[in-house]
N, C-alpha and C positions, 0 to 999 in steps of 0.2 A: 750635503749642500756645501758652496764652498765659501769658507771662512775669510778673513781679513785678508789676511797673507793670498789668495789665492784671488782673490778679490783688486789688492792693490799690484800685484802682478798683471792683471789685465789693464788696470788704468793706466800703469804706466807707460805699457805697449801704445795704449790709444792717445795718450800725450805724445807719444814721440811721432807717432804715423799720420796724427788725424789732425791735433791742432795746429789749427793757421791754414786746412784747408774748408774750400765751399763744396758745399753739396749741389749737387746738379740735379740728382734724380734721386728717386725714391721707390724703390718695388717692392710689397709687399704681396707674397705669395698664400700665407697661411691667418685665417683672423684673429687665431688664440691667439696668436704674438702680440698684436694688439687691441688686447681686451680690455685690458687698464686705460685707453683713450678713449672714453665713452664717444668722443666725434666721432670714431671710425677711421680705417684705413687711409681712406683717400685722403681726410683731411688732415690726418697724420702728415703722410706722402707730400700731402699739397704746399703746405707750413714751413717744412725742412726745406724743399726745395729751394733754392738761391742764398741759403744760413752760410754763415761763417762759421766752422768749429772755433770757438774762444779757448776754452781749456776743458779738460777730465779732471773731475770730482768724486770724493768719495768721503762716506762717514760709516764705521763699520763695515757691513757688507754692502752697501747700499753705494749706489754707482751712479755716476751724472754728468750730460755734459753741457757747456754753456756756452751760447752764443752771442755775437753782436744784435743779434733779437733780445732788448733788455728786459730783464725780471720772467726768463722763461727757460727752462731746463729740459733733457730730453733724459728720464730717467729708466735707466736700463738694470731690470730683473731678470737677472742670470738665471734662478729656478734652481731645479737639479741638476740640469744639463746645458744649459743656455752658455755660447760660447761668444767671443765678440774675434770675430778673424779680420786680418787686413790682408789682402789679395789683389793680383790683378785683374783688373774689369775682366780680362779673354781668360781667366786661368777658369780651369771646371768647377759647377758649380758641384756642393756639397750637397749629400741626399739631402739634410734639414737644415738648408739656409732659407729660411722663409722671412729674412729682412732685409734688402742690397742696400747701401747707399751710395752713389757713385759719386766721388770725389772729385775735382778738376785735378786731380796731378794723376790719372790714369789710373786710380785703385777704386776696390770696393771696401767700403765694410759691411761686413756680412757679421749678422747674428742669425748664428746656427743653433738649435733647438730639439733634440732628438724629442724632449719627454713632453716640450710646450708648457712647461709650466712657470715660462720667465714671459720675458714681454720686455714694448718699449710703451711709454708715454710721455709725451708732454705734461708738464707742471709748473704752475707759478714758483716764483724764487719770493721763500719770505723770512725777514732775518729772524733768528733766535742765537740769542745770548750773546751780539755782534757779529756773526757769522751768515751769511745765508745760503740757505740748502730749502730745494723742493720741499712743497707743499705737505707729500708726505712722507718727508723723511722730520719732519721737524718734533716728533718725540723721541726722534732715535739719541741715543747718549753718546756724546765722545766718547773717542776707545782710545786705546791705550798710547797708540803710535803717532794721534792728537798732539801737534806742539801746544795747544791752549789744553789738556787735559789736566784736570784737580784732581792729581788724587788723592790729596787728602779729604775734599770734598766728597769725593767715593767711597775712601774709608768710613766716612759714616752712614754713607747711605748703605753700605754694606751690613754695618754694623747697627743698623736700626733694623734690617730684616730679623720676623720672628721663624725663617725656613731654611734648609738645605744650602749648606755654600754652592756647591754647583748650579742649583735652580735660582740662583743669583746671579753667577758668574754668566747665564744663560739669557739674563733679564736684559733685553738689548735696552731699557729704558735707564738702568741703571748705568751699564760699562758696553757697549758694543763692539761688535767684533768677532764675539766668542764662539764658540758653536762646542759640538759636543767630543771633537776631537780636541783642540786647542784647552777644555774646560778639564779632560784629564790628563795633556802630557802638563798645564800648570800647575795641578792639583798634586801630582806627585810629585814634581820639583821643590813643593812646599812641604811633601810630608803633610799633606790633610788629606783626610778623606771626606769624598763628596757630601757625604752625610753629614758632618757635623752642622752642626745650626751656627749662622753666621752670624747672630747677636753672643754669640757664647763664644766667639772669637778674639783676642784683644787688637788693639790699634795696631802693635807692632806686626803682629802675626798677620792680618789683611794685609798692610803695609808690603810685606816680602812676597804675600800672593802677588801682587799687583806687579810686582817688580820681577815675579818668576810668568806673569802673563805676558809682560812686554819684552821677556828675553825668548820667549818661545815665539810668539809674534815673531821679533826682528830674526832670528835664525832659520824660521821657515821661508822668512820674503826672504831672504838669502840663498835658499835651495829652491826659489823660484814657488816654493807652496809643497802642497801635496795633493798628488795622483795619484787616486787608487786605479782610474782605470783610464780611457782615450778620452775621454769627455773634462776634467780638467787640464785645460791648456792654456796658453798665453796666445796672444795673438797673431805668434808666428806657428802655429801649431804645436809648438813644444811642452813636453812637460814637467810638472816640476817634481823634484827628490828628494824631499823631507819625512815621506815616508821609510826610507832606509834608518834615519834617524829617530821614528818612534819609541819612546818609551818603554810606553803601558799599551797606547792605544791600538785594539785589532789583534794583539798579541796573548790570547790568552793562551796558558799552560805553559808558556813561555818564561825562560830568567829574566827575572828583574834585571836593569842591567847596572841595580846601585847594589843588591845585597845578593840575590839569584830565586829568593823564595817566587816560586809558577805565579806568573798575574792571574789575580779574577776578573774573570767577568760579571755581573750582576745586573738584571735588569731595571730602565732606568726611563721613565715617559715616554714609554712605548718604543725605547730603543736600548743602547748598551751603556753599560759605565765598564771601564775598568781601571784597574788598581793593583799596590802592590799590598796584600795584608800583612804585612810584616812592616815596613817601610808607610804604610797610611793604615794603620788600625781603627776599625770601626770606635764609632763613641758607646762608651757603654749606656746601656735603654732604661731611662730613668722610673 
């Protein structure tokens, strides 16, 4: 699924294309897309139409945009596949564009959907912490690329877990953003391995995780994110190359590329971790 970086690479696309225009129309073709609007399509459809795009928003992975309709958001679930494209209204449609919105400057935005497991809905705007963000994104936690983000405020929330540093770094309630690639190229920039328990961590040592999360962060939105395959894009269909730059992650039997000892893989909630054991050695089992 796609993480911050891959995340705030589509927002930025839709700031530059979409805000400051109105919406005209509305065609929804598929109803999974809008499942998360209990009103249903039409009134989905109905709502939008004559909106002013205000700005694109985002907190983690979680995506939104705001209108001159006050205190109301349109928030968009990417899924696994879930794309947000900006096109022109005549250009062909894509097999799984099951969302148009037609713009008055002659475009669409299209949210394209091979696997359906994203969506659009409407949501109230309600403030937390001075901030306001939909309805429900409001447990989600600042991430790292946050100008209002604490981290030292984080450092202990980190350091109060009695679990797994990674199933932490994982905790979008905690630090959001993370997902389970970005959870190991940070994890090995710090020399820890996933395993260790993050109350048995010191301040300093969180500290430089934090600060090796939001260098991996900024270097991926840099290379645009990472594409494993056609389905992470930016809005102009392109994709991004941070994958070339992966560590650990995806790489197993592979040299490390700080000492050379083969990455492991290991499995890890029902997906993968990898590592270097040499460079991130397990904790010993008490």
């Amino acid at each position: 699924m796609p993480e911050l970086p891959e995340v705030e690479v589509v927002r930025r696309g839709v700031a530059e294309h979409v805000v400051g225009r109105v919406i005209e129309s509305v065609a929804i073709t598929h109803p999974r897309s809008v499942r998360r609007h209990l009103e249903g399509s039409a009134d989905l459809a109905a709502r939008l139409t004559g909106w002013k795009v205000e700005s694109a928003e985002r907190r983690g992975k979680y995506l939104w945009l705001t209108f001159d309709e006050p205190d109301t958001a349109l928030v968009v679930h990417l899924g696994m596949s879930g794309q947000l494209l900006v096109q022109p209204a005549d250009a062909p449609l894509e097999k799984h564009a099951h969302i148009r919105a037609t713009l008055n400057d002659g475009t669409q935005l299209r949210f394209v959907d091979q696997r359906t497991f994203g969506g659009w809905a409407l949501a109230p705007l309600v403030e937390v912490d001075g901030t306001l963000v939909p309805e429900p994104v409001a447990h989600i936690a600042r991430d790292p690329l946050d100008p209002r983000f604490d981290a030292e405020s984080v450092v202990t929330a980190v350091r109060a877990k009695q679990t797994e540093i990674k199933r932490v770094l994982l905790d979008q309630s905690v630090i959001s953003g993370i997902g389970n690639i970005y959870a190991d190229e940070s994890l090995w920039r710090a020399k820890l391995h996933g395993s260790r328990i993050a109350a048995g961590l010191s301040r300093p040592a969180v500290r430089g995780l934090l600060a090796d999360v939001g260098a991996v962060m900024g270097e991926a939105l840099t290379a645009g994110g990472t594409s494993f395959d056609a389905l992470y894009v930016n809005v102009n269909g392109q994709s991004g190359y941070f994958e070339r730059s992966l560590a650990v992650y995806g790489r197993e039997d592979e040299p490390c590329r700080r000492c050379g000892a083969p990455v492991q893989r290991e499995k890890f909630m029902n997906r993968s971790s990898y590592s270097c054991p040499r460079c991130q050695p397990k904790p010993r089992r008490r």
